[in-house]
N, C-alpha and C positions, 0 to 999 in steps of 0.2 A: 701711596695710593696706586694701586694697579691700573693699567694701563684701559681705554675703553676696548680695543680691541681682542684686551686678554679679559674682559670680562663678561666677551661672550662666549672666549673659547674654552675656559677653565669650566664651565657648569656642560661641558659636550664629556659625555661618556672615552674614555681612553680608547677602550675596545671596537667602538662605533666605527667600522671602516669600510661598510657599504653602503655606496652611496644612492640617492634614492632612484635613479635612473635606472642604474644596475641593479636593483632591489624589483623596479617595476618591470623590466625588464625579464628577469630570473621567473617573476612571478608569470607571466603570461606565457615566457614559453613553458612553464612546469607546468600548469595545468593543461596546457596543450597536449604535452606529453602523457599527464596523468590521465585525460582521456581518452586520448588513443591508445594507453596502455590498456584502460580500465574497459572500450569497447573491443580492444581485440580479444581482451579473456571473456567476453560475458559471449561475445559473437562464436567462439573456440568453443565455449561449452555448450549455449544456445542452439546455435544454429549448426554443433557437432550431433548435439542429440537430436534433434529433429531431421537434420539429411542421413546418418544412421539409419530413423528408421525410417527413410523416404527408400534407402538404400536396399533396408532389409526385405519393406515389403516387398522391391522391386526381384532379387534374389529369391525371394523364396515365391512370388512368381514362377518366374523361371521353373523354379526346382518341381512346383506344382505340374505346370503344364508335360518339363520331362516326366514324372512322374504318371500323366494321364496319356502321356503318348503311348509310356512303355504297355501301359494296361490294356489303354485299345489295339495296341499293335500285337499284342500275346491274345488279347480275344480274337481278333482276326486268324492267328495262326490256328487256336480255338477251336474258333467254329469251321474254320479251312477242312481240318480233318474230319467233324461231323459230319458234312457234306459229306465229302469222301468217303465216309464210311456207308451211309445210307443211300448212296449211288447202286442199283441192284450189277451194275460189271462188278462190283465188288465185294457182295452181297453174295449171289450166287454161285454155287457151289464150285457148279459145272464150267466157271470162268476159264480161260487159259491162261497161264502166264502170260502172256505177250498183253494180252488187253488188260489183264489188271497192270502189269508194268509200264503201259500206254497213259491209264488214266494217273497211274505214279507223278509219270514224270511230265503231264501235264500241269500237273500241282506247282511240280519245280519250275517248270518255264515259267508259267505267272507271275511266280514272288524266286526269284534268283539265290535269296536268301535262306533257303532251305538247304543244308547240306547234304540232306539223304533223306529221302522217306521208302518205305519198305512194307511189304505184307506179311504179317509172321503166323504161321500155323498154331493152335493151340498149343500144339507137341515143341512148338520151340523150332520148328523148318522155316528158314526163310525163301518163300517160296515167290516174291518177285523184290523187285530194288531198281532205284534210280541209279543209270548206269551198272545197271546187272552187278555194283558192288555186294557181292559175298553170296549172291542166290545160289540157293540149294545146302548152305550151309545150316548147322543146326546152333543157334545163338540162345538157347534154354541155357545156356552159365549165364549171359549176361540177364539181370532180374528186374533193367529198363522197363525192360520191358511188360513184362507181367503185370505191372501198376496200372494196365490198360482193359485188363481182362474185366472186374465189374464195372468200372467207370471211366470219363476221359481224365487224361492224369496229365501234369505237366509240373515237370523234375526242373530243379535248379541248375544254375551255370557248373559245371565242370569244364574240364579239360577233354580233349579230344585226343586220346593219344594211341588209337588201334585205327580209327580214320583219318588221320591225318596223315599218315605214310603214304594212304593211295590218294585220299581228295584233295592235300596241299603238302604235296610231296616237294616243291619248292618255294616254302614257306621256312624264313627261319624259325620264326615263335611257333607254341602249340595254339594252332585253335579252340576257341571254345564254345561249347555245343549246350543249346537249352535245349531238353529234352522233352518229347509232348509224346503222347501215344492214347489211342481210342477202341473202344470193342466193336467188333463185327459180328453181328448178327444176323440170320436169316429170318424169315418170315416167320417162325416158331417161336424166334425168338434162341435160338440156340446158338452158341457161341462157335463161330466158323472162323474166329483169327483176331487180331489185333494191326491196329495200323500204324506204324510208330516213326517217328520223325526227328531228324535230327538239326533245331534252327540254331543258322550263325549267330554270335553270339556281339559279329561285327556288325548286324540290324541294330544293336543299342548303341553304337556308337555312332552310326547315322542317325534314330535320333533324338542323339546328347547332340550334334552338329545342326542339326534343325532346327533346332532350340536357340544355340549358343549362339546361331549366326546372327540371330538380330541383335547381339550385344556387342560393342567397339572389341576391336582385337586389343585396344591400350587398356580395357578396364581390367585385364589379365585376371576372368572370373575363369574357375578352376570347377568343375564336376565330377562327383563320379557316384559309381550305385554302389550300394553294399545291400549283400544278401540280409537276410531276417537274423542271423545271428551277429550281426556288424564287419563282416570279412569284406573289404574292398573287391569289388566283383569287376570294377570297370572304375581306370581313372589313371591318374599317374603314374608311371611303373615303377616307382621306389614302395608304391603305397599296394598294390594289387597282389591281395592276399593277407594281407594284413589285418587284424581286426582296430576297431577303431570305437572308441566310445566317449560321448559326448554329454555335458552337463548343463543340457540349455535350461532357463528358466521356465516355468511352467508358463503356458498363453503367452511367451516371446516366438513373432516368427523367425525372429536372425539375432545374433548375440554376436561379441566379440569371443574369440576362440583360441587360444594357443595352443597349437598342432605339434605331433612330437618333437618335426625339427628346432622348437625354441618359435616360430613362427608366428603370429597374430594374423588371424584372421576372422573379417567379417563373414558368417556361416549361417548358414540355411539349411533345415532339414525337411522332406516332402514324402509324405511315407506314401506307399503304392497302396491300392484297396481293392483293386479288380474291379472287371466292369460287366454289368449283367451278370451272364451267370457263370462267367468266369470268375475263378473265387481268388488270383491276386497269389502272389508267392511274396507276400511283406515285403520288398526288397524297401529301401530306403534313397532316396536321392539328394546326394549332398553337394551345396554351392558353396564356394567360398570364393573372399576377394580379399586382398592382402589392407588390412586396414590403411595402413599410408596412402594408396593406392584409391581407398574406398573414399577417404575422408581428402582427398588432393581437391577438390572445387571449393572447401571448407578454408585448408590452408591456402591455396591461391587469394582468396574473400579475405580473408586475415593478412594477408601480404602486403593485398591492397589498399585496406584499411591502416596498415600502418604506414604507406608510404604516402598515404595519403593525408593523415595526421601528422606526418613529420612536415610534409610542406606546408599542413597549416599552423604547426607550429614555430617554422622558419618566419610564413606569414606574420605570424603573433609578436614573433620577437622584432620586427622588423615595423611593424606600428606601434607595437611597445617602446624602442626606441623613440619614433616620431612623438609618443605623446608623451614618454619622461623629458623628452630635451624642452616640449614644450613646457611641462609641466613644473620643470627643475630651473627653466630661466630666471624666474623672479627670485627663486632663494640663492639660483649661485652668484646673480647680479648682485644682492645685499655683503652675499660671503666675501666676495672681489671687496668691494667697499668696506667693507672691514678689515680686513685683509692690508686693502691698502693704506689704511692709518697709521701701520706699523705700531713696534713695540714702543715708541715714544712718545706716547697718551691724548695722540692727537685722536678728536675726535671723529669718525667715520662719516661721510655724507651718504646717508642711505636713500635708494632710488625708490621715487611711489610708484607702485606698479599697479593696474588693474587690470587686470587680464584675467583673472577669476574671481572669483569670491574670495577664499579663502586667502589666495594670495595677496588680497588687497587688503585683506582683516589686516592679516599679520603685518606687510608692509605698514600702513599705515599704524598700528601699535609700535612694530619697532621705532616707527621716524617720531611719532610723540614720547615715546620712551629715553632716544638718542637725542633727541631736545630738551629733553625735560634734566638727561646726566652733562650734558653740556652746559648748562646753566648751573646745575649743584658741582660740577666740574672748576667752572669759571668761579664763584663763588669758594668755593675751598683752597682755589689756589690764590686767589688775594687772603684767605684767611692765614692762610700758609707762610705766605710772602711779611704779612706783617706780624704774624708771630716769629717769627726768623729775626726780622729786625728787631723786634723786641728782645728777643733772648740774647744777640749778639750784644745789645746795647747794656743788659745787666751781665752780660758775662766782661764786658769791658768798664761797666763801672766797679762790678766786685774787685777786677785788677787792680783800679782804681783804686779803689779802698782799700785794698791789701797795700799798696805802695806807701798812702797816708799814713800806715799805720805803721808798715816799715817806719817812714821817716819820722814821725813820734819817738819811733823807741830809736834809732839815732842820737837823735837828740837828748831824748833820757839818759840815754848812755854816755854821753861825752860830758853830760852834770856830775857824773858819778869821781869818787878819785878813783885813780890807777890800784887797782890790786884791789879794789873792792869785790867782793864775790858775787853781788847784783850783775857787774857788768859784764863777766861773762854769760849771764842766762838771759841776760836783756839779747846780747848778744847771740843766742843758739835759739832762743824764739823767734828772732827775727831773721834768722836763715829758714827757719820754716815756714814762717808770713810770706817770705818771696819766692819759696816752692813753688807753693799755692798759687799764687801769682802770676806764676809764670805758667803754669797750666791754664788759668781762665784765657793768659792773651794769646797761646795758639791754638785753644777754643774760638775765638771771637775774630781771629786773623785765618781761617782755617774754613774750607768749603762744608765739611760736615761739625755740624753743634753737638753731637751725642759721643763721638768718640775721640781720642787724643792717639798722636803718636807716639807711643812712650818712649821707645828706641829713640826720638829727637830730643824729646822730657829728659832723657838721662844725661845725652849728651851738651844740651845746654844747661843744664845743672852742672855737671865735672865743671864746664866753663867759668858758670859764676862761683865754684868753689875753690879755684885757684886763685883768686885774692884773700883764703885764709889758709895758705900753704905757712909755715912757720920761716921756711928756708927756697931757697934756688932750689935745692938737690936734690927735695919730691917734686913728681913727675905723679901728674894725676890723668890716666890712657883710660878713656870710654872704648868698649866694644861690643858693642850692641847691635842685634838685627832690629829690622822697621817693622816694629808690632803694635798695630791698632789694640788700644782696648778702652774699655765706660770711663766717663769722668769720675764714678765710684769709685772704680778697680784705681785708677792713675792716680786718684789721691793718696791713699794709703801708703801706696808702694812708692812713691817721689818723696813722702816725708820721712818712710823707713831707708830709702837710700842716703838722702840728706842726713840722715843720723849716724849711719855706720858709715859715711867717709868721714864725718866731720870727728866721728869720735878716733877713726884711723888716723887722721893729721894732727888731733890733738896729742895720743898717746904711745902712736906707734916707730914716731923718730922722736927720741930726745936729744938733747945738746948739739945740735946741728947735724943730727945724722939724715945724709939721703936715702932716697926711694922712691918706690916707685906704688902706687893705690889702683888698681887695676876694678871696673866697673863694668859687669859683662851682662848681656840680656838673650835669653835662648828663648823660643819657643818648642815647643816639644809636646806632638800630640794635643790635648786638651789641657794642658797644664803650660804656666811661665814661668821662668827658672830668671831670678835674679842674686847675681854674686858679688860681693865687695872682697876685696883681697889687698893684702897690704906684704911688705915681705921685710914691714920690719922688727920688733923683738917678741912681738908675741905677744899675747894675753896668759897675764902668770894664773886667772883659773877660768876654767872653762865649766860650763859657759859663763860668761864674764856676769858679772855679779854688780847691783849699787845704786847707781846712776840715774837721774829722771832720761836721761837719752835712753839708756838699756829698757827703762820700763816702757818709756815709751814706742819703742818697738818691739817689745814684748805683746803689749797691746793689740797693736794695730797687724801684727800675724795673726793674731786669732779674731779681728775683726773682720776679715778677709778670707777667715779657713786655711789658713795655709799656713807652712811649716817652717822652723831654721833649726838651722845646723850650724855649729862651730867647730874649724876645725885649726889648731895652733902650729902645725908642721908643713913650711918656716913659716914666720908670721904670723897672720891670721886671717882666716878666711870664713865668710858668715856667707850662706845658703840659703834664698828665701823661694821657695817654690808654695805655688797658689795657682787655684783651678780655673780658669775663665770665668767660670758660672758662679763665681763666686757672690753672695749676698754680703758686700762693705756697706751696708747700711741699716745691720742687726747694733743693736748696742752693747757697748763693749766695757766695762769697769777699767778704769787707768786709776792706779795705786798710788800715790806720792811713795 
């Protein structure tokens, strides 16, 4: 019977090796984790796409308002020259130079930002200029100008590279000049010259700065214009000149963008329209912000959010502990109590506990359980105890009764005369009555009832077989290892040994010859190897042939499954090898 302790442990899973602490434990902080895993990504997407476009519209703002400045800032310049033109100093024929180059460069003192304006004759005579640059010259090659003669005209950003020598003669870069120019007309209506002007091109960059100022210098948002055919007009100097074209979504104000250098950027496009009746040179105004950059208050929210979810999941595991230790008391207290019973079938005293529901369930089944195997426990083992005495007390009277029966044929035998052939088989029956015999009383003398020491069986057999030694000068040597096996198996094999010494002593010294009967027991693997050997004249055929002793070991090897061997060189030697598992209780045919 298995012990009570092991028979709560044998029905637990082998594999089962976390325990439930550490199981509730594991679980509180994973889903802690799985939350603040699961709201940093929905927050990353979430609240990625909505400050995106919180972002965009804020950028394309911007790019708007640059965008409306640059418009009204070119209408002003615009209508600047209308004025001027319809001024009668400049209007009338009979002007001088000096007063129309008076109201000139009154133009320029106003706004700073005018590089040059000039009065040019139909014929292409420049006949006044701020800072008398080139007057009196004839500029009919340059064709600026003529785009002024029916209407006011205003040309795109170029380079400045015939004025720049005299007006930013210490200037490393070229400047760049938007070009405007208007008709002059007298009172007829007849065209007396054109007024043509040349604006810095460094007014747009004051202001893209007017604009830009009110945005953080860390949001490192980037501007710049590009003319009507996409040529960077104004912005970064890796980029200015360059054409640049872009694949925004239709009705998106700002997209993500990656710009030639590999780059990403958040972008805004804000195209110019002109204002009144200034009709606008399409330029285009583009914003962009380095998306890392754009989306950093997103990823900061997300940082926070995880650092913030790791401490409540430190939190988690740390009352997760509190309530496994609480929770796990009452079953590790029963495990202790089990535990403690040890492997020796003592039964466990299990503690009631009530400290939850569940654990009282259970506690209280296991402790009516644990009483109810303690009572079929106590009960079994007095059943136990006197079937033990029972069995020892019929395995001590079969001895019994084999001795009786012994001494009967005794007695039969010594009725008998000398030389009668009865008395020798009364006689070799009754060696094998006290085999037997002697197997039942170190069953019944012996702490286990099921199995026998055969290794001892053999050699208290050699013992009782030397009072039918014929002579002094056989010598009957047991060598035997200590092999447990069934009171099945040990039967057989005690009465086939009893047979092959006795028939060794009978046949194998005649006329006083000595020797020696050697009685060997191996185990080997799954099989027992038992040998008789003698070394004296032989067996003249092999295998020996005749005899109720030969059949009856003939027999009793094959009641057993197991094999022999004879072999006559010197002497004679019989090999009886048989399997453990052998069934000695099939029935077997014995032949007279």
């Amino acid at each position: 019977m298995a012990a009570p302790g092991e028979a709560f442990t044998k029905g637990r899973p082998a594999t089962l090796k976390i325990g439930l602490r550490t199981m509730l434990i594991a679980c509180l902080g994973g889903v802690g984790l799985a939350f603040t895993a699961g709201t940093a990504a929905i927050l990353q997407v979430e609240a990625g796409e909505r400050l995106q476009r919180v972002i965009g519209g804020q950028l394309h703002l911007y790019a708007g308002q640059v965008a409306d400045k640059l418009d009204r800032g070119m209408f002003e310049r615009y209508r600047d020259l209308l004025v001027v033109t319809s001024l009668e100093t400049i209007r009338a024929t009979d002007t001088s130079r000096d007063s129309r180059r008076a109201v000139l460069q009154k133009l320029q003192d106003s706004y700073p930002d005018y590089a040059w304006i000039g009065f040019i004759r139909p014929t292409g005579l420049l006949e006044a200029a701020t800072g008398r640059v080139y007057e009196g010259m004839d500029v009919s090659a340059r064709g600026w100008w003529k785009q002024g003669f029916d209407r006011p005209y205003v040309g795109d950003v170029h380079d400045a590279v015939v004025l720049a020598k005299i007006l930013y003669a210490n200037r490393m870069e070229v400047p760049r000049f938007v070009d405007l120019a208007a008709p002059v007309r007298d009172e007829q209506g007849t065209l007396t010259g054109v007024v043509a002007a040349h604006l810095s091109w460094d007014w747009a960059s004051e202001v893209e700065r007017s604009v830009l100022g009110q945005i953080s210098e860390d949001a490192e948002v980037e501007a710049m214009i590009l003319s009507a055919d996409g040529t960077v007009i104004l912005g970064p100097k890796p980029l200015v000149g360059k054409p640049l074209a872009f694949a925004s979504a239709p009705g998106r104000r700002a997209w993500v963008e990656s710009w030639p250098d590999g780059r990403r950027f958040l972008t805004s496009v804000a195209r110019t329209k002109g204002y009144r009746d200034y009709p606008g040179l399409g330029w285009n105004v583009v914003l962009r912000q380095p998306v890392d950059q754009a989306m950093a208050p997103v990823a900061e929210l997300r940082n926070r959010v995880i650092a913030w979810g790791i401490a409540a999941s430190l939190l988690a595991v740390l009352v997760g502990h509190v309530l496994a230790t609480w929770l796990s008391a009452p079953l590790r207290a029963m495990s202790r109590a089990v535990e403690a019973a040890g492997p020796d079938g003592a039964m466990p005293v299990l503690p009631l506990t009530g400290r939850y529901t569940e654990a009282a369930t259970l506690s209280g089944a296991l402790h009516t359980y644990v009483s109810d195997l303690q009572e079929a426990d106590r009960r079994l083992r007095g059943t136990v105890a006197e079937k033990t005495v029972l069995l020892r007390e019929v395995h001590h009277r079969v001895k019994n009764n084999l001795q009786v029966i012994y001494g009967l044929m005794m007695v039969e035998m010594r009725r008998l005369p000398k030389g009668d052939l009865s008395r020798g088989r009364i006689e070799a029956l009754a060696g094998r009555v006290t085999s037997m015999g002697r197997l039942h009383e170190q069953l019944y003398t012996s702490g286990d009832l099921m199995n026998v020491d055969f290794g001892t069986h053999l050699r208290q057999l050699c013992d009782a077989l030397r009072e039918l030694v014929p002579n002094e000068a056989i010598t009957i040597h047991p060598d035997t290892d200590d092999v447990s096996c069934s009171i099945e198996l040990a039967t057989p094999l005690g009465l086939i040994a009893n047979e092959l010494v006795v028939n060794a002593l009978k046949h194998a010294f005649p006329e006083g010859r000595g020797g020696t009967v050697t009685v060997r027991l191996r185990q080997a693997g799954d099989r027992l190897t038992m040998t008789v050997a003698d070394d004296g004249i032989g067996c003249p055929d092999m295998p020996p042939k005749g005899g109720i002793g030969t059949t009856l070991v003939d027999a009793l090897v094959r009641q057993v499954g197991g094999t022999i061997t004879f072999d006559a060189r010197p002497g004679c030697t019989a090999t009886v090898s048989v399997p453990f598992t052998a069934d000695a209780n099939r029935p077997v045919a014995v032949h007279a």
